[in-house]
Each structure stands twice: as structure tokens, then as C-alpha cells.
C-alpha positions as CSV (number, residue, x, y, z in Angstrom):
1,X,0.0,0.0,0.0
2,X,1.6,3.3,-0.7
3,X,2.1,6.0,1.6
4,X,-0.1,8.9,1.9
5,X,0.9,12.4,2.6
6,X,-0.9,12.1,6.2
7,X,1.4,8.8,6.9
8,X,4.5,11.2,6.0
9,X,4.5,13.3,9.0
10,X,7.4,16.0,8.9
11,X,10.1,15.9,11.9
12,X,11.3,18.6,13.9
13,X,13.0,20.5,11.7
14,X,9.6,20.2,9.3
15,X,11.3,17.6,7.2
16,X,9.4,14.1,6.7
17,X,11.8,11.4,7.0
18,X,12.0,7.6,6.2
19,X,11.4,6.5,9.3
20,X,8.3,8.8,10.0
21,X,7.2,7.1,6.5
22,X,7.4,3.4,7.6
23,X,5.7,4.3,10.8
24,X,3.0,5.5,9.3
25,X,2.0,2.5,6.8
26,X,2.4,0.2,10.3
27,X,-0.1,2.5,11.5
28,X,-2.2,2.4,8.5
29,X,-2.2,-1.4,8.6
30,X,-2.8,-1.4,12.0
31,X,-6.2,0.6,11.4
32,X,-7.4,-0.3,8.3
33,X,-10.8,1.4,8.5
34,X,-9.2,4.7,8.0
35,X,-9.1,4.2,4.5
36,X,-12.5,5.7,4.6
37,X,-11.4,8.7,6.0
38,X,-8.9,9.5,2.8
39,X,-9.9,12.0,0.3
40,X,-10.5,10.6,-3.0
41,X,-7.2,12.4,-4.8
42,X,-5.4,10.9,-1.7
43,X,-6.7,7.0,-3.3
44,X,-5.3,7.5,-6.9
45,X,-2.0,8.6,-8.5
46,X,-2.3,11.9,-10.0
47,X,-1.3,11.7,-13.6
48,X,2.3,12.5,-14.4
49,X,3.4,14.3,-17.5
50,X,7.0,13.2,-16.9
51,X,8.2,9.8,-15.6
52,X,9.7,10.3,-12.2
53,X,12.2,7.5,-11.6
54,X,14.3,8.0,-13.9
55,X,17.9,9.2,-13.2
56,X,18.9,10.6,-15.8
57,X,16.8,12.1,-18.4
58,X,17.2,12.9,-22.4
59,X,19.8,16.0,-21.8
60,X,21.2,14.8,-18.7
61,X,24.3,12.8,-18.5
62,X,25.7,9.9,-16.5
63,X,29.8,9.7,-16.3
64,X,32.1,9.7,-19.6
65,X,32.9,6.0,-18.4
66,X,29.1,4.9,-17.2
67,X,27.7,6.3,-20.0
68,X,30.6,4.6,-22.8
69,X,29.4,1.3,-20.6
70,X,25.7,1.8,-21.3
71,X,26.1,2.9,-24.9
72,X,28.3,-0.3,-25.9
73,X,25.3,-2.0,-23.6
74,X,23.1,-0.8,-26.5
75,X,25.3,-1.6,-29.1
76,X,25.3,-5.6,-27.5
77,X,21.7,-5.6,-27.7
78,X,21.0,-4.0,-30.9
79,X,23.1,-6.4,-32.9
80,X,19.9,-9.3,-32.1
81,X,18.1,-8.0,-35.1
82,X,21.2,-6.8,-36.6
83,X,22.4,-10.9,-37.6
84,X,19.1,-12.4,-37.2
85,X,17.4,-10.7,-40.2
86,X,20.9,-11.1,-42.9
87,X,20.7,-14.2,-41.5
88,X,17.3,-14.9,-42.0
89,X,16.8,-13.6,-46.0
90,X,20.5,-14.1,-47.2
91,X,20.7,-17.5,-47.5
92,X,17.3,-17.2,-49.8
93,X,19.2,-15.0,-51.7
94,X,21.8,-16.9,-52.3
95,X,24.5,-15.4,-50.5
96,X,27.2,-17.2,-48.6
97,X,28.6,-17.4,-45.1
98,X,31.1,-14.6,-46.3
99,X,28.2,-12.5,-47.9
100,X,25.8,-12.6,-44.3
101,X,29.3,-11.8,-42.9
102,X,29.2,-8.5,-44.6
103,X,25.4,-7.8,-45.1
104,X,25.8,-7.7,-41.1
105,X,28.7,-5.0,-41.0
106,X,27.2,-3.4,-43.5
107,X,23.7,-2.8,-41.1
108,X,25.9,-1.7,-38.3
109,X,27.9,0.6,-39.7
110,X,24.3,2.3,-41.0
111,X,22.9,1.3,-38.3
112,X,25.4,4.0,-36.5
113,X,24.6,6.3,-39.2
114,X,21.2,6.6,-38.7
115,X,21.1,6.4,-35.3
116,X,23.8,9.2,-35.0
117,X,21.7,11.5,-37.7
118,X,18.4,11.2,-35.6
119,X,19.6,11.8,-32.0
120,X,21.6,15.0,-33.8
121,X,18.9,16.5,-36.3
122,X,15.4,14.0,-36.2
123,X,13.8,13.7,-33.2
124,X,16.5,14.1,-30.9
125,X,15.1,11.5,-28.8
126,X,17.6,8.5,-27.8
127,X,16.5,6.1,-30.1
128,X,18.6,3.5,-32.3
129,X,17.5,3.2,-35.5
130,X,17.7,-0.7,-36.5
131,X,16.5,-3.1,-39.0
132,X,13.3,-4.2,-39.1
133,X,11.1,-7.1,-39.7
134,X,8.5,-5.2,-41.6
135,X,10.5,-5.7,-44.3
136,X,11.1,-9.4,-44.8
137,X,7.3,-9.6,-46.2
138,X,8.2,-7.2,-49.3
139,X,12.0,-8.4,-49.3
140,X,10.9,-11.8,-50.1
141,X,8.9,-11.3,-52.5
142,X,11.5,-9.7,-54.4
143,X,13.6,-12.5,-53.9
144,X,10.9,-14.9,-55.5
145,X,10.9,-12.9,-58.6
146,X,10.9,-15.4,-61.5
147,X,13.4,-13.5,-63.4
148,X,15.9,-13.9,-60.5
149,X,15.2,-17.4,-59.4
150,X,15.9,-18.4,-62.5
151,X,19.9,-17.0,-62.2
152,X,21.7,-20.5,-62.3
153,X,25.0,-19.1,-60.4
154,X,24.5,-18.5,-56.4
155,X,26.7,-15.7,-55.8
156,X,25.7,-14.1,-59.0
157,X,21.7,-14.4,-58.0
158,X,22.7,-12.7,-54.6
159,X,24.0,-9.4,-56.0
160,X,21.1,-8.8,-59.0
161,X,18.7,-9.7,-55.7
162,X,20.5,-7.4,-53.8
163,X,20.4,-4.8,-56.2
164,X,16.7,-5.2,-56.8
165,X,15.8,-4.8,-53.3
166,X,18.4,-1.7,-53.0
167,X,16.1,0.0,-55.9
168,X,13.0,-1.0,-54.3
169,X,14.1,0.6,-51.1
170,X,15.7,3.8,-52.4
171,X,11.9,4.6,-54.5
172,X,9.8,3.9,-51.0
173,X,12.5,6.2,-49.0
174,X,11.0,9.2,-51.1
175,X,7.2,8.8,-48.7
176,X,9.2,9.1,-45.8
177,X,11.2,11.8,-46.7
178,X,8.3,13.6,-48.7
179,X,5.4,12.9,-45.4
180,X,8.9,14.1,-43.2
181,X,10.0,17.3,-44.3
182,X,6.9,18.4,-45.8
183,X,5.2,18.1,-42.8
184,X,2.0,16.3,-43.6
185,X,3.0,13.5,-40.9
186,X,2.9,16.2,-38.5
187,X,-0.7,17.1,-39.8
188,X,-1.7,14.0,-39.5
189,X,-0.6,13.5,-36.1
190,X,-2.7,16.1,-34.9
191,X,-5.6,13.6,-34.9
192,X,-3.7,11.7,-32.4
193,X,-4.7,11.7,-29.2
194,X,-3.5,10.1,-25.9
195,X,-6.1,7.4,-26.2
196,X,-5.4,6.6,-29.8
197,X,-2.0,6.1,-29.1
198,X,-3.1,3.4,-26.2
199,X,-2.6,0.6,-28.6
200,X,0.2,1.9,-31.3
201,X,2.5,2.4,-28.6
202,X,1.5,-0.8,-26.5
203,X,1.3,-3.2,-29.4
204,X,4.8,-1.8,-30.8
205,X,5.8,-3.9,-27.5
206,X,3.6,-6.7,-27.0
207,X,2.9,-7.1,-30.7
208,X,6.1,-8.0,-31.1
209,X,5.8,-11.6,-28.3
210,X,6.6,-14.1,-31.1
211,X,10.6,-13.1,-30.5
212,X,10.2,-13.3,-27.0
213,X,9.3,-17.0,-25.4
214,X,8.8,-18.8,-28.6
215,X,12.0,-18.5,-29.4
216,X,13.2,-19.1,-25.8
217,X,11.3,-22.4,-26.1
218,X,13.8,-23.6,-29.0
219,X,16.6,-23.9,-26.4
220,X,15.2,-23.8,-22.8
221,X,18.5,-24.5,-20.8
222,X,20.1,-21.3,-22.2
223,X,17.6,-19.0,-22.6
224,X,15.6,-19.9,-19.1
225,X,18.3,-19.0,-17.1
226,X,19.2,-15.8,-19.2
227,X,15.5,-14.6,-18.2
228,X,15.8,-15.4,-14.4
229,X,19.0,-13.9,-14.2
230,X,18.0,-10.8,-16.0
231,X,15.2,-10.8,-14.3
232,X,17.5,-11.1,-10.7
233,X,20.4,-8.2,-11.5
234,X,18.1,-6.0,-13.2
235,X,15.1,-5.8,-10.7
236,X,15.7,-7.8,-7.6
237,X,19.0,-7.1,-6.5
238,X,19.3,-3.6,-8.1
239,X,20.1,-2.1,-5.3
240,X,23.6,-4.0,-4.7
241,X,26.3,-1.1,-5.2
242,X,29.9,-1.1,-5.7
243,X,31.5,2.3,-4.6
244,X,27.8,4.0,-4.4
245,X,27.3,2.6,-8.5
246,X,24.3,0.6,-8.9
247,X,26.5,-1.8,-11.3
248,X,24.0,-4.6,-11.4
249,X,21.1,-2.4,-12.6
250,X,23.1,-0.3,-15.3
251,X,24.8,-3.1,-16.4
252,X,22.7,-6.0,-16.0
253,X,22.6,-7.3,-20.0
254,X,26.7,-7.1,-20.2
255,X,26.7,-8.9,-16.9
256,X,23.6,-11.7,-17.5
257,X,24.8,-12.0,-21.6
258,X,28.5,-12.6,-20.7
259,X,27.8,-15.2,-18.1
260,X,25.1,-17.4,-20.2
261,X,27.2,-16.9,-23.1
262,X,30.3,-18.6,-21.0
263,X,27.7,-21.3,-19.9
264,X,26.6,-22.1,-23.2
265,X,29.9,-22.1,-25.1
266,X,30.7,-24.5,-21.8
267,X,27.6,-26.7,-23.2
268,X,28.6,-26.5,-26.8
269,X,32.4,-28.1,-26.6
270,X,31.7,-30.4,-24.1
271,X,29.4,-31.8,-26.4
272,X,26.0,-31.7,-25.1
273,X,24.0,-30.8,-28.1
274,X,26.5,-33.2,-30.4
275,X,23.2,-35.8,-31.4
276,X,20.7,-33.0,-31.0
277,X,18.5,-31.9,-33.5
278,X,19.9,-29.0,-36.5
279,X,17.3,-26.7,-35.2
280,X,18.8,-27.3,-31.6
281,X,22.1,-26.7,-32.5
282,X,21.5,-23.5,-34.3
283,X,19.8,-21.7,-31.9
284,X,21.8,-23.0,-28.8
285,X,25.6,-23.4,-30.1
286,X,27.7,-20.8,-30.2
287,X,29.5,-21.3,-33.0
288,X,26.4,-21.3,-35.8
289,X,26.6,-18.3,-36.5
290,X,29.9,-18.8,-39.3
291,X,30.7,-14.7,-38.7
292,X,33.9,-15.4,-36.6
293,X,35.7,-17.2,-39.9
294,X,34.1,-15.3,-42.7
295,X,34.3,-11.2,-41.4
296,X,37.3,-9.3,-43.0
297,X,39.7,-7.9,-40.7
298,X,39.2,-4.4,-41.4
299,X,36.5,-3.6,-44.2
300,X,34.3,0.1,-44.9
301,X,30.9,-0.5,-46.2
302,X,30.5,1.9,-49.2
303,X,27.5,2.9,-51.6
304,X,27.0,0.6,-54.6
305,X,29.4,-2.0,-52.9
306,X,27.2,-4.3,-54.3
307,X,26.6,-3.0,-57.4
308,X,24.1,-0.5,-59.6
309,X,20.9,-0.8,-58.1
310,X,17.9,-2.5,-60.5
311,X,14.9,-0.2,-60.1
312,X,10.9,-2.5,-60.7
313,X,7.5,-0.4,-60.3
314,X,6.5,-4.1,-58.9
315,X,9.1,-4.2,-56.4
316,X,8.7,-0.8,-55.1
317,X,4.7,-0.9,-54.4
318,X,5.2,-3.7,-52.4
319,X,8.3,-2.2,-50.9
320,X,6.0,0.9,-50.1
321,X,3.6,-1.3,-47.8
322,X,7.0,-1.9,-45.3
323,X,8.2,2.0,-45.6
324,X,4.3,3.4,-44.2
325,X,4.2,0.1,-41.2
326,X,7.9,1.5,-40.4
327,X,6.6,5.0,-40.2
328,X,3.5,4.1,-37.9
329,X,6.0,1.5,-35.6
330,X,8.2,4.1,-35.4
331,X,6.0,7.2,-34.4
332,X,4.8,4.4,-31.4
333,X,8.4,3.8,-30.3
334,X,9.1,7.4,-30.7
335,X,6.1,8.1,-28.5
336,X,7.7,5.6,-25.5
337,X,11.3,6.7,-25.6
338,X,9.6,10.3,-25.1
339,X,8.2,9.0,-21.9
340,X,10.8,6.7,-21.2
341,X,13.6,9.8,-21.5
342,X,11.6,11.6,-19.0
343,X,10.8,14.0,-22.0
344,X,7.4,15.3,-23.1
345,X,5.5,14.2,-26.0
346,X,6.9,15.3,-29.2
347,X,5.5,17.7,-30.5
348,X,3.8,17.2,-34.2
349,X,6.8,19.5,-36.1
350,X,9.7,17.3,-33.9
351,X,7.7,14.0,-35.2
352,X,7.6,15.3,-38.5
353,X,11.1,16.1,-38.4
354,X,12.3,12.8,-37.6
355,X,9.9,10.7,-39.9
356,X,12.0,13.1,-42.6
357,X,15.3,12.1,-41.3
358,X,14.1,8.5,-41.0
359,X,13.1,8.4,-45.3
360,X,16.9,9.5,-45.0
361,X,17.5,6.6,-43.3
362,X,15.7,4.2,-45.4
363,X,17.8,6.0,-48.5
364,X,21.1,5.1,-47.1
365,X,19.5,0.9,-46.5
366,X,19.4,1.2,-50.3
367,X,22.4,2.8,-51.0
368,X,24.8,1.1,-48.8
369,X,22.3,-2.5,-49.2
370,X,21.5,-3.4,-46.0
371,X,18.8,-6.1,-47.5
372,X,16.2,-4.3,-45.2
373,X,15.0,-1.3,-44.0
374,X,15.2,0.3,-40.8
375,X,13.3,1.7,-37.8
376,X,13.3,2.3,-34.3
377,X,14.8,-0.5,-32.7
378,X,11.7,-1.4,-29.6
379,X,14.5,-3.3,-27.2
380,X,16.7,-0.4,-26.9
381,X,14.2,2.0,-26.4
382,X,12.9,-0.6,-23.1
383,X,16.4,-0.5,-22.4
384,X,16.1,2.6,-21.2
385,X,13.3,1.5,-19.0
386,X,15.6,-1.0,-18.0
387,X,18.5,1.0,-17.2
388,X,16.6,4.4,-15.9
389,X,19.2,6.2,-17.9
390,X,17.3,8.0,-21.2
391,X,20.4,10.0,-22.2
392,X,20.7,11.2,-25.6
393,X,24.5,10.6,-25.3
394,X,24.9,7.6,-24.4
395,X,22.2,6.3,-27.8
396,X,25.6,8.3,-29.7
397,X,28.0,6.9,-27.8
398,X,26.3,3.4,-29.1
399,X,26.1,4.8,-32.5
400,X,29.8,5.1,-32.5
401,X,30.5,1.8,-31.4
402,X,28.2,0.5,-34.3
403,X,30.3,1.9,-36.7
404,X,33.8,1.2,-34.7
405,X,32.8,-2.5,-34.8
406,X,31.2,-2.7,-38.2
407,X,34.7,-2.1,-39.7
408,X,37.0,-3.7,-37.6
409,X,35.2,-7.2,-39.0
410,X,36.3,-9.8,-37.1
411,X,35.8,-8.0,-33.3
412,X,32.8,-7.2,-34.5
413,X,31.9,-10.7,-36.1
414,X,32.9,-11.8,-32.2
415,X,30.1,-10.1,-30.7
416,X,27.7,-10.8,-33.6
417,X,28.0,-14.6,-32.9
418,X,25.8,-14.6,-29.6
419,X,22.8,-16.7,-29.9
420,X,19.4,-15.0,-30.2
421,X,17.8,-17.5,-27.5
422,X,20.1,-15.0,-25.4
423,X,18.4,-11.9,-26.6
424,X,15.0,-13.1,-26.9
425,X,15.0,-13.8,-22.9
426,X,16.0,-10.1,-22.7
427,X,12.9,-8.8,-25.1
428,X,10.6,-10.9,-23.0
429,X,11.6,-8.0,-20.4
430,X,12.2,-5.3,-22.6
431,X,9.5,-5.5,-25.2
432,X,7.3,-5.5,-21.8
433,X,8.3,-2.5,-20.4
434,X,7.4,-0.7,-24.0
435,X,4.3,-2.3,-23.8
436,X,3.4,-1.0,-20.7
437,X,4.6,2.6,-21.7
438,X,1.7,2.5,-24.3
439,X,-0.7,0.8,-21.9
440,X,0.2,4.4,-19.1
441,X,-1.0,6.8,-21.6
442,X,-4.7,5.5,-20.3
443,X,-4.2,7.9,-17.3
444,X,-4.8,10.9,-19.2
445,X,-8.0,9.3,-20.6
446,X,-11.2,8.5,-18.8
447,X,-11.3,4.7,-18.5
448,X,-15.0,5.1,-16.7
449,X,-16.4,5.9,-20.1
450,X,-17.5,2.8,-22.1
451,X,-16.6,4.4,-25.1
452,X,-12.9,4.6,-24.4
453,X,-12.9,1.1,-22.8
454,X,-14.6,-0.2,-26.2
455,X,-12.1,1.2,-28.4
456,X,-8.9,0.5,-26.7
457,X,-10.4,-3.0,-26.2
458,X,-10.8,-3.7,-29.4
459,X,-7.6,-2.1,-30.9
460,X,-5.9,-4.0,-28.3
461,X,-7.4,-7.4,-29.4
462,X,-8.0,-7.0,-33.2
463,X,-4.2,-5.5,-33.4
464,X,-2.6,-8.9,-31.9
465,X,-5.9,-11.5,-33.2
466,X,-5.7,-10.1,-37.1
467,X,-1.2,-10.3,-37.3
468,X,-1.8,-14.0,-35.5
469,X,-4.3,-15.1,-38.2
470,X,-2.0,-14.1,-41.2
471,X,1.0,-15.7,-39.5
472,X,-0.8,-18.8,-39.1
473,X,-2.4,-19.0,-42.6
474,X,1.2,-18.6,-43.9
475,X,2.4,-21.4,-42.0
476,X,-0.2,-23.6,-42.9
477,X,-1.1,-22.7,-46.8
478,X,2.7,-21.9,-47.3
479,X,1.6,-18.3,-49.2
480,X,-0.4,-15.5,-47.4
481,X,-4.4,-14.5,-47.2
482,X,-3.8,-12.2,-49.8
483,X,-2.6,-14.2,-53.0
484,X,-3.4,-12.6,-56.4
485,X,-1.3,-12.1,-59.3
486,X,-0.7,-8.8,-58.4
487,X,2.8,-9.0,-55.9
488,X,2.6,-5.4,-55.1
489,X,-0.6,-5.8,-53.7
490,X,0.0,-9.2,-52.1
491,X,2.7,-7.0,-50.1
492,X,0.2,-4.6,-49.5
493,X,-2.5,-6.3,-47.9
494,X,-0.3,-9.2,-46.1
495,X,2.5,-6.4,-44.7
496,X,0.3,-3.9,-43.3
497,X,-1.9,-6.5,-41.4
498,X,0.4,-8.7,-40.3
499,X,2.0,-5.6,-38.2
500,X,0.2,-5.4,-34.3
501,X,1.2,-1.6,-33.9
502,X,-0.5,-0.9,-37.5
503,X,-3.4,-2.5,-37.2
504,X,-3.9,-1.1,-33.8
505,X,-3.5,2.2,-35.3
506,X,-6.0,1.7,-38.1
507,X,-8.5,0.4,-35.7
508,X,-8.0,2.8,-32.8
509,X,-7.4,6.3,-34.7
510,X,-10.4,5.6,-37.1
511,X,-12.8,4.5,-34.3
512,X,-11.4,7.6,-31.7
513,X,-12.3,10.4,-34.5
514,X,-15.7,8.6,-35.7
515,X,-17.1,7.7,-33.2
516,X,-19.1,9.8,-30.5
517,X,-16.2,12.7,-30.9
518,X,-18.3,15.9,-30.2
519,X,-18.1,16.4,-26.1
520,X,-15.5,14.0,-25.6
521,X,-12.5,15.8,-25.8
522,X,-11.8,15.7,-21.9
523,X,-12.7,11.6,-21.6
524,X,-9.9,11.2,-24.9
525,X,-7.2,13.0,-23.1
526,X,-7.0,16.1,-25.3
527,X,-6.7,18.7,-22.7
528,X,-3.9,17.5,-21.3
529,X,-2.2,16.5,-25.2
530,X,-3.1,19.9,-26.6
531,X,0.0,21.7,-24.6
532,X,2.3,18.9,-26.8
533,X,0.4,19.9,-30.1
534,X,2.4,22.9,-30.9
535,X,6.5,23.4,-30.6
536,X,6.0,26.5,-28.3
537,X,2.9,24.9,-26.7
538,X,5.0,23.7,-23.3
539,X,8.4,25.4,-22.2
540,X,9.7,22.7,-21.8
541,X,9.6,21.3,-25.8
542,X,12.8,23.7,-26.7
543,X,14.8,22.1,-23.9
544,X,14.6,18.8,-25.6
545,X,13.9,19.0,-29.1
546,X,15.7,21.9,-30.0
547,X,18.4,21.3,-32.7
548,X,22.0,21.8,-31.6
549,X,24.7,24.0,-32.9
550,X,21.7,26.9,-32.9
551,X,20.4,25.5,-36.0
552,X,17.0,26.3,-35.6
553,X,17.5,30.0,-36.4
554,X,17.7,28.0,-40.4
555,X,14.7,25.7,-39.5
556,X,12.4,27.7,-37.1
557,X,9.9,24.9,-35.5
558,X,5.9,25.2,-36.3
């Protein structure tokens, strides 16, 4: 039971202290029935425009050597998606060990790019911006192209594949960067409201549970006790300090990931998975991954390393489907690491502004050919959950490591070869904590009107039921729901609704401006959203999302 201001009595010198607190809950539990006597704003938590247990927010900043810690923390965790999706699509490419070798440099080091480029000029918010799965839909389809299947040569089939999803992705990077800098994103977003956003930014978390324990299940003895000791450092015995440093809590994925990985490397050359099954083996041995062996030394992604990119009107529709589910996942994640950087909302011009420098993003996935696209990476931004440290510095500190490591190869490679299991026990934590960012936006809403409880109801279950359906159909029928001869629209239909935090915005943003709007301003939240709706609109917007090196006197915000 929390303590109430009355159970807080001051001392002496008017100051309540610790003591005075825990007296007064063993008072309160001694007399229960004065619960009756509490006023009712004493029986609720007021809402909060700012989390309050953080310790350091977006333009505050830890120690040079805690905060170099914590980025190269986010540089281990980011490199999850980083290998699993090369390894994932370049094999059906055609590509070899040494090819997935350098795919996966070639995603770090723009990786670090773009992450750098949107904590300095986009939203200024410490995200990383990461590969992401909304691609693999669209990216596979190009690879199924009849006119590149038919390519007898491996290696030769891998680079006009590449070069046909590098075209696809540099046309789709022009509705980013056109929504972006235009602004229309941020006139969009002005039909937002804290209640629509319920589901986007929750389902950007949970939607995303199919990388979490599912994959744990594929190799229980390492990625169980990667979750409970997580679990332990992080939460339980955060309070453990060396020299007045809570190491465990800062530090807890280095510290869990470095143990398990011992423990499994332990496992693998002592034999223990030596008759098990190939799907055992690759997600529980640590040497799978073939990175180690294959990485150059010392290697620079470049434009056009893979040649002149191919350019299809088929391939770039259906790449176009990925590029507007990125933009929607993204504004969700943008929304939580707002609120998990002890920032305020960003405003509809900051959105804007990052959605821009995010198209730029997406342009250098097709220059440099990452085989994907990119968008805010959802574990890093619960990371700073996690960690309680939402500093914009140490997100560029991490970007800097991404790029360190993506040329030197082979250190890189070393890091690269983790097993997933590993990771996913970590989402299972950190894709929670997102979720429950989206799920605390309900406290500027009024949750007693069965209006509001309809809507985020059925966003909530329509967002994860409809994905679920198309995931299974796939599995079963071996092609999606949506199976015409047109590809682009096959893309279309089967990559927008097979995304939880799309759906959930469809669903949720349609239903909160349709339905029963006049009146209900105050039971959607838009009272307390309309200071956030404007740049100058709270004080506190220019501390945050101001552009540095007085740039803004060249781009004044709206």
C-alpha cells in the first residue's frame, strides 16, 4: 500500500523522514478502516506528464565511463536483429557465409549512421534506428521474382537480388522523406490523441511476443536462465552497489549475456548438443553463426558495394507497404522513448522532423544495401526502462561503437556470434516495459467511459488477433491470405496487417475520431495532449527538441 501524505508526518525541523514514512503504513495497517477517511485524490496517483524514476533524463548525463558502458550495452543488444534478419533472408538470396558476414557490417555501420543522424537533427530523442522485420514480407517477394530465381549461379543471384531490393528501397524512401519534411506526418498526427495512441505504442511492444518465449522455447537451458538472471540483476538485487554505483542495474545485459554466453559455449564443446537436432544446434551453439571465420579484418561499407541498383514499379509498391508500417512503428516507439527519456510528447513539427530524417535513413538501406530497411529498434528504447538512464549521449556513444565494430570485421563478427535464444529472454523484459509505456498513456483518458474502454479493447485485441491469423495462414497454406497475381498488392494487404502496432492504429485512430467525438474531448485526453500539439505549446519542448549548434534559427519549429 503506498504512503499517503498524512502517513508522511514531517520531523522537527519540518522535514518528513524515512522513518516517519514506515511508521505510518504500520499505522495504516494497524487501522485499516481509515481508508475511509482519505480524500479521493489521496486514493489515486495523479497523472504524471513526466516519468519520475528516472535518473537521468534525455539532456542529462551519467559519467564519460558509465555512459561509454551503457552505450556499448546498447550496441550488444542491438546487434539481435542486426544478424538475425541477414541471417534470415541471405541464404534465400543466395548469399554465402562470407556474404551474411558482410550484409551484417554493413547494417551496423548504417545502423550507427542513422542512429547518429536522428539523436543530432530527427527527433533528438535517444532512439537507435535498427533493421526491421516489416521488411522481410516485401524483401521476399523480391527474392521470389521469377526472373531472379531463374539465375543458375548462387553468388551471382545474390547481388542482382541485392540490387533489386536496394532500388526498391531507395523509391519507398521518397514517402518518408516527402510525409517528413513536408510536414503532412505532422498534420496528420494532430488527430492523435493520448487514447489513440493506447494501442500503437503498446502493441509496438507486445505485438512484437513471437521473438520473445517462442524462441526461448527452442533452447530452454540457455535462454531460461538468461531470463531469471535478467530478471534477478536487473530488478531484484538492483540495489547491490559497488562504490555508491548501482552496477547490477546499469549493467545488468553485459553482466547476464557474458555469463550465459560462458555457460553455453561451456555446453557447446563439451558436447551436449553433439546428437541434437539442426534446429537445436543453431539456436543453442555458439558457434552457428559462421561470422567469426568469414568477417574481413578491417572492411568500410560503401554505396553501390554491391553494385548499380535495378529499379521495378512491382518491387517498389510492395516495398511501399514496409516503408508506411515503419513510419506508424516508429511514431509508437518514438512516443515511448519520449516517456521513457523523462521528455514530453513530441510535438507534431519534432515527429515530423524525424519521420524526414528517418526516409533519410531508409535511402542510405538502399544505397549502402543493408537487405532491409530500418526503424526504431523497440528493445533499446525498453532499455532505457531498464536502465533508468534515457540520455541522448549515451544512444551516440552506441552509435559510435556501431560503426567502430562494423569495420574492424572480425571484433565485431565476435560479438555478432551470440545466440538469439540470449536476446530473446531479454525482449521478453524489454518488449514489456514498451508495452506498458503504451498501456500508461490511459491515465490521461477516462477509462469510466464505455466508449474509451470499447475502443482500446478492441484495438488492443483486433491489433494482436488479425497479425496472429495471417501468421498462421502462412504457415499452414505456405503463401499469405492475400494471394493474387498482383505482388505489389500481395505485399500490401499481407504487410500492413500482419504488423500489431499498424493495425492497432488503423482500428484505434479511425474508431477515436468517428465515433461519438463531439463532447469527448476531456474523456480522450485532449486537454492534457493539446500543450504537446504545438512546438511552443509547453516550455519545456525547446529544452529537448531543439536542434543543436543553434540550428533552428535556419529551421524555425511550427
Amino acid at each position: 500500500m503506498p504512503a499517503t501524505a498524512s502517513s508522511l508526518a514531517p520531523d522537527r525541523g519540518g522535514r518528513r523522514t524515512a522513518a516517519d514514512g514506515l511508521n505510518g503504513l504500520a499505522d495504516e495497517e494497524e487501522r485499516p478502516m481509515e481508508m475511509t477517511d482519505m480524500k479521493p485524490e489521496e486514493m489515486s496517483h495523479p497523472p504524471m506528464d513526466q516519468l519520475l524514476g528516472m535518473e537521468y533524463c534525455i539532456d542529462s548525463n551519467p559519467s564519460w565511463g558509465g555512459a561509454i558502458v551503457l552505450g556499448f550495452e546498447h550496441f550488444i543488444l542491438c546487434l539481435g536483429t542486426a544478424v538475425m534478419i541477414p541471417t534470415m533472408l541471405v541464404p534465400l538470396m543466395g548469399g554465402n557465409a562470407h556474404d551474411k558476414a558482410v550484409v551484417v557490417q554493413t547494417v551496423l555501420f548504417v545502423t550507427g549512421i542513422n542512429t547518429m543522424l536522428q539523436t543530432l537533427f530527427g527527433t533528438r530523442l535517444p532512439t537507435v534506428i535498427g533493421g526491421s522485420y516489416a521488411f522481410v514480407i516485401p524483401v521476399i517477394s523480391v527474392i521470389s521474382d521469377p526472373s531472379l530465381m531463374q539465375i543458375a549461379d548462387d553468388h551471382t543471384r545474390f547481388k542482382m537480388t541485392m540490387r533489386a531490393i536496394q532500388g526498391a528501397l531507395i523509391i519507398s524512401s521518397c514517402i518518408q522523406i516527402i510525409l517528413g519534411y513536408s510536414q503532412l506526418w505532422g498534420v496528420c498526427s494532430r488527430f492523435f490523441s493520448p487514447l489513440g495512441m493506447v494501442p500503437v505504442v503498446a502493441l509496438a511492444g507486445f505485438g512484437l511476443f513471437e521473438r520473445g518465449f517462442p524462441v526461448i522455447g527452442k533452447c530452454v537451458e540457455i535462454g531460461l536462465p538468461m531470463l531469471v538472471l535478467f530478471v534477478a540483476l536487473s530488478h531484484y538485487l538492483k540495489h547491490v552497489q559497488v562504490r555508491h554505483f548501482p552496477i547490477l542495474e546499469r549493467f545488468s545485459v553485459l553482466i547476464s549475456i557474458a555469463l550465459v554466453w560462458v555457460y553455453a559455449h561451456i555446453l557447446t564443446v563439451s558436447g551436449a548438443y553433439k546428437h541434437s537436432s539442426l534446429l537445436t544446434q543453431i539456436n543453442c551453439r555458439t558457434d552457428r553463426a559462421n561470422l567469426i571465420t568469414t568477417a574481413p579484418w578491417i572492411s568500410i561499407p560503401y554505396p553501390l558495394q554491391w553494385g548499380a541498383p535495378t529499379f521495378s514499379a512491382d518491387h517498389s509498391f510492395g516495398m511501399m507497404s514496409a516503408v508506411l508500417v515503419s513510419l506508424i512503428e516508429s511514431t509508437g516507439a518514438f512516443m515511448a522513448a519520449a516517456r521513457l527519456a523523462s521528455a514530453t510528447p513530441p510535438p507534431p513539427f519534432v515527429l515530423s522532423r524525424g519521420i524526414g530524417w528517418q526516409g533519410i535513413g531508409l535511402l542510405f538501406d538502399g544505397l549502402f544495401g543493408t537487405v532491409s530497411g530500418s526503424t526504431v529498434s523497440v528493445e533499446n528504447v525498453g532499455l532505457l526502462g531498464s536502465t533508468r538512464i534515457g540520455s541522448r549521449r549515451v544512444i551516440q556513444i552506441s552509435a559510435g561503437f556501431m560503426i567502430f565494430f562494423s569495420i574492424l570485421g572480425r571484433f565485431g563478427a565476435l560479438f555478432a556470434s551470440i545466440p538469439f535464444t540470449l536476446f530473446a529472454a531479454i525482449y521478453c523484459v524489454l518488449f514489456g516495459y514498451v508495452g506498458a509505456v503504451g498501456l500508461s498513456f490511459m491515465q490521461f483518458t477516462n477509462m469510466n467511459s464505455m466508449r474509451n474502454l470499447f475502443i482500446i479493447g478492441i484495438s488492443l485485441f483486433l491489433g494482436i488477433s488479425i497479425p496472429e491469423y495471417f501468421f498462421r495462414f502462412t504457415i499452414s497454406a505456405q503463401h499469405s491470405p492475400a494471394h493474387t497475381r498482383a505482388g505489389w498488392f500481395n505485399d500490401l494487404i499481407n504487410t500492413i496487417f500482419s504488423s500489431p502496432p499498424t493495425v492497432g492504429f488503423i482500428i484505434s485512430v479511425v474508431l477515436d475520431n468517428t465515433l461519438e467525438v463531439r463532447n469527448r474531448a476531456k474523456d480522450r485526453g485532449m486537454p492534457w495532449w493539446a500543450r504537446f500539439r504545438t512546438f511552443r505549446g509547453d516550455s519545456r519542448n525547446e529544452e529537448f527538441y531543439n536542434l543543436p549548434f543553434n540550428l533552428n534559427r535556419f529551421f524555425p519549429p511550427s
